[in-house]
C-alpha positions as CSV (number, residue, x, y, z in Angstrom):
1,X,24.5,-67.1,-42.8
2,X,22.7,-70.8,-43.4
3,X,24.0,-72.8,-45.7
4,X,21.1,-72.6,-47.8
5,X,20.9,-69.1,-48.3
6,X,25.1,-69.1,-48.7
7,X,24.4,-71.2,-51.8
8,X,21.7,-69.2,-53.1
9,X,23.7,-66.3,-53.2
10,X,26.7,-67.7,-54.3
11,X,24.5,-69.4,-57.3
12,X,23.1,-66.5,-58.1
13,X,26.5,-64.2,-58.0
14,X,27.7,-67.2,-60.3
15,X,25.5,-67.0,-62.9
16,X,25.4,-62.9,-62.7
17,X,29.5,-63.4,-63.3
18,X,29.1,-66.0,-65.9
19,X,26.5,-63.5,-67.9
20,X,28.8,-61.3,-67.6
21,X,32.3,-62.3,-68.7
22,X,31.1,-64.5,-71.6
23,X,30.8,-61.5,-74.2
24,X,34.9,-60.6,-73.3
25,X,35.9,-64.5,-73.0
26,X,34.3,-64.8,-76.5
27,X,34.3,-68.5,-77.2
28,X,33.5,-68.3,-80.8
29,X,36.4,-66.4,-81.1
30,X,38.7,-68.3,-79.0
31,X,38.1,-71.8,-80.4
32,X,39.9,-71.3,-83.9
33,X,43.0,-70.0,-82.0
34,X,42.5,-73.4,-79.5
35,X,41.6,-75.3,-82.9
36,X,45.7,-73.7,-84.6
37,X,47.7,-74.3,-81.0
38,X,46.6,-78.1,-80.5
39,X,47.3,-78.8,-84.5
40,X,48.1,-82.1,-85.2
41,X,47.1,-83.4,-82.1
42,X,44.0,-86.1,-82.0
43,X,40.3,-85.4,-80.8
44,X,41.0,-87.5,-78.1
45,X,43.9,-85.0,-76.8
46,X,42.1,-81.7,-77.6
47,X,39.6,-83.1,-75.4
48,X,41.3,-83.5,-72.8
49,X,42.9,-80.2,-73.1
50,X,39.4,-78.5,-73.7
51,X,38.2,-80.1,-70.4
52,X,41.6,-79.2,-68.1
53,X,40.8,-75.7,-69.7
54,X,37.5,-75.6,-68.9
55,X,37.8,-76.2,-65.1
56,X,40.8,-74.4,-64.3
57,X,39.2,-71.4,-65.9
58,X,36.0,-72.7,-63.7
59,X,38.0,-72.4,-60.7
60,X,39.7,-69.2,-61.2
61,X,36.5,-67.5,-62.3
62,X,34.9,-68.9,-58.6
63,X,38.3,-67.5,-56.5
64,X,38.0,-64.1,-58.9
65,X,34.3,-63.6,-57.5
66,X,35.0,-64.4,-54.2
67,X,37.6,-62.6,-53.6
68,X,36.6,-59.5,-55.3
69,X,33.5,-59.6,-52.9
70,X,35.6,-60.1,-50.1
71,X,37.7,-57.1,-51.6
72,X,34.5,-54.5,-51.8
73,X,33.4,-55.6,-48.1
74,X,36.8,-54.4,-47.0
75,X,36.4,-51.2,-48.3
76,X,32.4,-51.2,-47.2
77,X,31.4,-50.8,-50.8
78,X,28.6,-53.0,-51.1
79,X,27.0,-52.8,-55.5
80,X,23.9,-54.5,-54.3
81,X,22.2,-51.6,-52.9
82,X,21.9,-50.2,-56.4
83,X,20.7,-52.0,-59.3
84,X,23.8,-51.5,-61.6
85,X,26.3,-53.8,-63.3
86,X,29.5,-54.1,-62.2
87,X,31.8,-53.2,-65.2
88,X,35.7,-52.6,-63.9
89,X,37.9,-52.2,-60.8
90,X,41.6,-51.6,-61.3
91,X,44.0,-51.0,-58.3
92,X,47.5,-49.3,-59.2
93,X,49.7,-48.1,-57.4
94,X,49.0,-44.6,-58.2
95,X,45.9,-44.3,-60.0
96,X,42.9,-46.6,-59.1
97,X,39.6,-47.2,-61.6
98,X,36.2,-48.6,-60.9
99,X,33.5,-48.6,-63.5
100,X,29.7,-49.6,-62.8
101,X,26.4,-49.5,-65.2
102,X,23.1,-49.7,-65.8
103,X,20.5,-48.7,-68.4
104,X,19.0,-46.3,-65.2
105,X,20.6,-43.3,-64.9
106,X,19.3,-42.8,-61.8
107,X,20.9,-45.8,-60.1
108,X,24.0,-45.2,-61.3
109,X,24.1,-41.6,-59.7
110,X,22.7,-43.6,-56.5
111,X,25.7,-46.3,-56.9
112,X,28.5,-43.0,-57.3
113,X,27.2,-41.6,-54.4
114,X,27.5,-44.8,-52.3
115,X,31.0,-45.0,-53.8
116,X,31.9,-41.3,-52.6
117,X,30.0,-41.6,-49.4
118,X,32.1,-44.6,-48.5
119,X,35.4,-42.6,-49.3
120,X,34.2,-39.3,-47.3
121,X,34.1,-37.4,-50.8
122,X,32.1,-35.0,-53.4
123,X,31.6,-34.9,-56.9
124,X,33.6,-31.1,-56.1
125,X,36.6,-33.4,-55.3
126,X,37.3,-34.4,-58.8
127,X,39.7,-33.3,-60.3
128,X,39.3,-30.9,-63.0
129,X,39.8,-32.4,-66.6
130,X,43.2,-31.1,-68.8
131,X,43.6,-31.5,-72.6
132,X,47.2,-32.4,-73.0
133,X,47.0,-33.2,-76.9
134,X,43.8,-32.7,-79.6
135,X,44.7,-33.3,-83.1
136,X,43.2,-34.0,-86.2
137,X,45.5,-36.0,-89.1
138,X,43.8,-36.0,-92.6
139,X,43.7,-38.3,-95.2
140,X,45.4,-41.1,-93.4
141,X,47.9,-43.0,-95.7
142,X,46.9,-47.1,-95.9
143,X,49.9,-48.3,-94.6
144,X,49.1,-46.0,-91.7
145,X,45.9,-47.1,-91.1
146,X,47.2,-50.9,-91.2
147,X,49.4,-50.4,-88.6
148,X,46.7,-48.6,-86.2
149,X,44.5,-51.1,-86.9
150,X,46.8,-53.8,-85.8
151,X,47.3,-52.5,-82.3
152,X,43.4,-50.9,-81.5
153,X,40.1,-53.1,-80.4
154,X,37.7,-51.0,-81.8
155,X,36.0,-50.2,-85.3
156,X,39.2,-50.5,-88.3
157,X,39.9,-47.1,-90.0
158,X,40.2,-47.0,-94.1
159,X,42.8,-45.1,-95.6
160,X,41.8,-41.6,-96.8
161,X,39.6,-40.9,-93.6
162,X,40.8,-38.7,-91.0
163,X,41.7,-39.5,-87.6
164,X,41.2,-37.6,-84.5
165,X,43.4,-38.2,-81.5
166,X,42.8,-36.6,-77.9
167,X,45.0,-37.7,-75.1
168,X,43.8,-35.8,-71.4
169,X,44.1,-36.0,-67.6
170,X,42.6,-37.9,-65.9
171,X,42.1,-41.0,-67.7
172,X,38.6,-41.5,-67.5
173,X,37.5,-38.0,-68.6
174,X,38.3,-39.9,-72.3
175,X,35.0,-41.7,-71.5
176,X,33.0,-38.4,-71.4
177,X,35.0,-37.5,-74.5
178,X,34.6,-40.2,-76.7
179,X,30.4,-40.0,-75.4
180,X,29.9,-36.6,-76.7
181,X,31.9,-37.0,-80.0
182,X,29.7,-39.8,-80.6
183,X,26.3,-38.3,-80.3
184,X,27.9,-35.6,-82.3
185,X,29.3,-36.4,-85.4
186,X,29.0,-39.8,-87.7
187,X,32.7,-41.0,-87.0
188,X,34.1,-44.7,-86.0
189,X,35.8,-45.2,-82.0
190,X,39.0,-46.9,-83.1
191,X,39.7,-47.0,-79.9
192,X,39.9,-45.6,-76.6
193,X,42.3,-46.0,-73.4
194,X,41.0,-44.4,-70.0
195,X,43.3,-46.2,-67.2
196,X,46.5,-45.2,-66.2
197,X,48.3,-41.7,-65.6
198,X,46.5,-40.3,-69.1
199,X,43.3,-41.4,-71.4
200,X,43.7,-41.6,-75.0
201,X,40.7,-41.0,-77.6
202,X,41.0,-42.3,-81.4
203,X,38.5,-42.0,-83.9
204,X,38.2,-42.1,-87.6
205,X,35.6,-41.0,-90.2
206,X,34.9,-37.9,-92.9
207,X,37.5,-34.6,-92.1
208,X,34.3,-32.7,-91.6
209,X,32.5,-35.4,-89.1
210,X,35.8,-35.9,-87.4
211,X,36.3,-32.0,-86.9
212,X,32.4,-31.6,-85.3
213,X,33.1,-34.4,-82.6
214,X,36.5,-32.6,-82.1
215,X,34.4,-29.6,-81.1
216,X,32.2,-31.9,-79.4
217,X,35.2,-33.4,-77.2
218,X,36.9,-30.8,-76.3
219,X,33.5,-29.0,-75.3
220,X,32.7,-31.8,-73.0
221,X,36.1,-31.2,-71.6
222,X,35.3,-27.8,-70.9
223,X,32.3,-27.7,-69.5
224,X,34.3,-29.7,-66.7
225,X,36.7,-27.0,-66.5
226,X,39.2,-28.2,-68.6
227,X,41.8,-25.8,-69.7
């Protein structure tokens, strides 16, 4: 490849990147916390800091995109042949989790079927979705709902709602869940966890919403063979 074009498409992967982490670096959100841990120091300092920050984040982000190219060559996946996002790629020892999108449905069956071609499998391959816990707790105590809220991401849930909490195999099947009980039912995601050996759904709202996107779940579930 000539320089020229190397640059081109190492601009253009940049700024793709750079679009892309900005809404989950936040830096609204991560200036008052720089603003508390550099108290009492002068303008002069933080600067400094701020500007040491700013490139060695630079730098990592560049070594990041490189190497995670470098990492989908290896393995012949190649997300340019589709026009999707790329969201997620986690590598465990056991279980393993890549997650693309786009606002075209189409290209993102056309970017799975890349991904399975390249691994010599089928959509039949998957395996079947099980329910290992479905639950729904009402009228949630405040004190209870200050301590989930403490440790979740998502929307906060009020004392008095209900809470629904789904935990299933495999992880990302809490995905499809947590989909479907939203287009079902006017409830809150509180949050959601679908890496690892087992994905988690919890979400919050009135006993009777909360009880219609249980349905709504666990139907989802099903439909994939759940048991």
């Amino acid at each position: 490849m000539e320089l020229n074009e190397y640059l081109r498409v190492l601009g253009a992967s940049f700024f793709f990147a750079l679009a892309t982490l900005l809404p989950f670096l936040n830096p609204p959100a991560i200036a008052p916390i720089f603003l508390s841990l550099t108290e009492g120091a002068s303008s002069a300092t933080r600067t400094v800091l701020a500007k040491r920050v700013a490139i060695n984040v630079g730098l990592m982000l560049i070594v990041a995109m490189v190497a995670g190219n470098v990492l989908l060559s290896f393995f012949g996946i190649s997300l340019s042949i589709v026009r999707v996002g790329g969201g997620m790629l986690v590598v465990e020892r056991q279980y393993g989790y890549l997650e693309f999108h786009s606002r075209s449905t189409a290209e993102v069956k056309a970017g799975a079927a890349a991904v399975l071609s390249a691994l010599g499998a089928s959509e039949d391959d998957a395996k079947r979705p099980e329910i290992l816990a479905s639950r729904v707790v009402t009228r949630i105590d405040p004190q209870h709902a200050f301590l989930i809220n403490r440790n979740k991401l998502g929307s906060m849930i009020v004392g008095g709602e209900s809470l629904y909490l789904l935990e299933c195999q495999p992880a990302s099947y809490a995905i499809l869940a947590c989909n479907e009980a939203e287009k079902a039912a006017n409830i809150k995601l509180i949050d959601y966890r679908m890496i690892g050996a087992s994905g988690r759904l919890y979400l919050s709202g009135d006993e009777a919403e909360i009880r219609n996107a249980r349905d709504a779940a666990e139907a989802a579930l099903r439909a994939h063979g759940a048991r």
